[in-house]
C-alpha positions as CSV (number, residue, x, y, z in Angstrom):
1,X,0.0,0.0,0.0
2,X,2.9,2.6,0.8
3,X,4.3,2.1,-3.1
4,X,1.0,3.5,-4.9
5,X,1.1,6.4,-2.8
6,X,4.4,7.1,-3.4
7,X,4.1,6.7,-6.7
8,X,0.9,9.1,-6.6
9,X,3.6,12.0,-4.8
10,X,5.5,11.8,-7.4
11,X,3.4,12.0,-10.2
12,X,2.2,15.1,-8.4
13,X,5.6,16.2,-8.5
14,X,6.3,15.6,-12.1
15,X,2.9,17.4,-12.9
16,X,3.5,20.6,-10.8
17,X,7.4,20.5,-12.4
18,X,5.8,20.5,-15.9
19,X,3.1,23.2,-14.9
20,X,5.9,25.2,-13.6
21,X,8.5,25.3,-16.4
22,X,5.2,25.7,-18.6
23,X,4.8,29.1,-16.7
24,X,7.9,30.0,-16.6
25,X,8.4,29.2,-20.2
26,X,5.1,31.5,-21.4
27,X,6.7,34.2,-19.0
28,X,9.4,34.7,-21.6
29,X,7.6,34.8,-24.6
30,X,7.6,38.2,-25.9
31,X,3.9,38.7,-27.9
32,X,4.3,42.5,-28.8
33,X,6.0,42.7,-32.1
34,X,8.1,45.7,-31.1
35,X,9.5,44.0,-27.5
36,X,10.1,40.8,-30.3
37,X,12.0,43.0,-32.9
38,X,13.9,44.0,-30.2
39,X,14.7,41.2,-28.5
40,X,16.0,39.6,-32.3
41,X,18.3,42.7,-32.5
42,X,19.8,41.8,-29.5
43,X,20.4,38.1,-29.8
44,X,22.3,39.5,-33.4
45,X,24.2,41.6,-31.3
46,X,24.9,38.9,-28.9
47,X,26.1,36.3,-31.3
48,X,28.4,38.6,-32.9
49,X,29.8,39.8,-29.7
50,X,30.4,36.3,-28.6
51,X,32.0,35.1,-31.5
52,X,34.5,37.8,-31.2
53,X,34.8,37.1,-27.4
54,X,35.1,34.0,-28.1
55,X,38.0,34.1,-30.7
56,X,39.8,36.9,-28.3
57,X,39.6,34.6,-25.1
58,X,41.1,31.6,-27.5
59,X,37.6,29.4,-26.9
60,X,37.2,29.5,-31.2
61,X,40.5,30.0,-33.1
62,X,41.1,32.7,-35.2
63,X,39.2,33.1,-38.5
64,X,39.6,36.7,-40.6
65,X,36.8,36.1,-42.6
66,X,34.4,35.1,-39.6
67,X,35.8,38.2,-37.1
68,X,35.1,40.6,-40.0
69,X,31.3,38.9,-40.9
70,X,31.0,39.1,-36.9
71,X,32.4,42.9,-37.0
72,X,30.2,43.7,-39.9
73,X,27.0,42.2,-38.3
74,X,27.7,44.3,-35.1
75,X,28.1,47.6,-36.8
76,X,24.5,46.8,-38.6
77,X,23.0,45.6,-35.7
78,X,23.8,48.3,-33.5
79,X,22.7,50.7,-36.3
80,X,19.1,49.7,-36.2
81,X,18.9,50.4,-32.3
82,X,17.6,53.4,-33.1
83,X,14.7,52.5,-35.5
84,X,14.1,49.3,-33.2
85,X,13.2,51.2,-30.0
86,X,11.1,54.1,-31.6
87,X,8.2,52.9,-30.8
88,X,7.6,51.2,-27.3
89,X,5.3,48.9,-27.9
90,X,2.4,47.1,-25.6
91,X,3.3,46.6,-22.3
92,X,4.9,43.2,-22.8
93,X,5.4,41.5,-19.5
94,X,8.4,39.7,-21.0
95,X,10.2,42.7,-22.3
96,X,13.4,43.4,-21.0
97,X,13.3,46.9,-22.1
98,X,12.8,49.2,-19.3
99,X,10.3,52.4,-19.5
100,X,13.2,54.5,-19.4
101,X,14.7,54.5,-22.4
102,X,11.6,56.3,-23.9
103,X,11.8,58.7,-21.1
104,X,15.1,59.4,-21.6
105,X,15.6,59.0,-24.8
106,X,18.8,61.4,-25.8
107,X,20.5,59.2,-23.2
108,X,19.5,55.8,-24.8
109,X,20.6,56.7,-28.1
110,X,24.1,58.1,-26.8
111,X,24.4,54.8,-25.3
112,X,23.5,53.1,-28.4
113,X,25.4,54.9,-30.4
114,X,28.7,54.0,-28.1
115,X,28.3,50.1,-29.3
116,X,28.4,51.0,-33.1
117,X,31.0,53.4,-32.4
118,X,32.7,50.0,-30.4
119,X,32.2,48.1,-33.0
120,X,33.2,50.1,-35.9
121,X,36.8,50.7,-34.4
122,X,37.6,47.7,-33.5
123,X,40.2,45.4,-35.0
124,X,39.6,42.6,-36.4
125,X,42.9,41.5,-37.8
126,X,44.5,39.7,-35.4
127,X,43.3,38.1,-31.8
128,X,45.2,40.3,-29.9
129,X,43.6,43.1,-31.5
130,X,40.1,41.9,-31.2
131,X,40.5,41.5,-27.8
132,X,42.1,45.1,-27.3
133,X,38.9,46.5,-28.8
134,X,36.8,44.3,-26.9
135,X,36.7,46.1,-23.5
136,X,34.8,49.2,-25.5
137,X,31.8,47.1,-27.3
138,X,32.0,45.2,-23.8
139,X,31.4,48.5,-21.9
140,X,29.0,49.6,-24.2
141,X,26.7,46.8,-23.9
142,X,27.1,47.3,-20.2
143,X,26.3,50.3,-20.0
144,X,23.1,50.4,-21.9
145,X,21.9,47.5,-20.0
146,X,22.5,48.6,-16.5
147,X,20.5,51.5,-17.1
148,X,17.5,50.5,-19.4
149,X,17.4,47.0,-19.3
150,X,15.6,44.5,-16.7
151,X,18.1,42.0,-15.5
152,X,16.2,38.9,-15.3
């Protein structure tokens, strides 16, 4: 008799597990289009910020061609900041774009404009001088996302 009911804990278990990474799982789903534009232009930004992190740490060796794609993709990215964030959007429980940048908007685009600044002047010739200009587009990301971005 003690098996079944053990059995019927942890099928309880299992259910409230799934129910909860269900929730947790519709929690991040962006369903504004402008929170989901934005959250695409950062994962582009992201990816191209980790490849050349990557390559500057030593984690992926050194390719010209894929540091100057990554370089290339940055600068574009980080160029559409502005026309990404024009328009706030729904209030999207899932956004991690705080009310701020559209209250202080000179700010924000300063800030933005710091990464493609970044990413233009960096170097992509080498390792060592991909990780030299690392610490700006590092510190520029940074410090956009301390101030208008909802760490999660």
């Amino acid at each position: 008799a003690r098996e079944p009911e053990r059995m019927k804990f942890v099928k309880i278990l299992a259910v409230g597990a799934i129910l909860a990474a269900g929730a947790a799982f519709a929690e991040g789903d962006r369903t504004d289009p402008n929170a989901l534009a934005r959250s695409e232009l950062m994962k582009i930004q992201g990816m191209n910020t980790g490849i050349l992190g990557n390559m500057a740490s030593g984690k992926e060796p050194f390719d010209a061609a894929k540091a100057e794609a990554a370089k290339a993709a940055l600068i574009e990215a980080s160029s559409k900041i502005e026309a990404t964030f024009m328009e706030p959007g729904a209030a999207d429980p899932a956004s991690e774009a705080k009310p701020e940048i559209w209250t202080g908007w000179e700010d924000f685009l300063v800030k933005a404009n710091a990464l493609t600044t970044a990413a233009t002047a960096v170097d992509v010739s080498s390792v060592e001088s991909i990780g030299a200009g690392m610490g700006a587009i590092g510190g520029a990301c940074k410090d956009c996302h301390t101030t208008y971005r909802v760490m999660k």
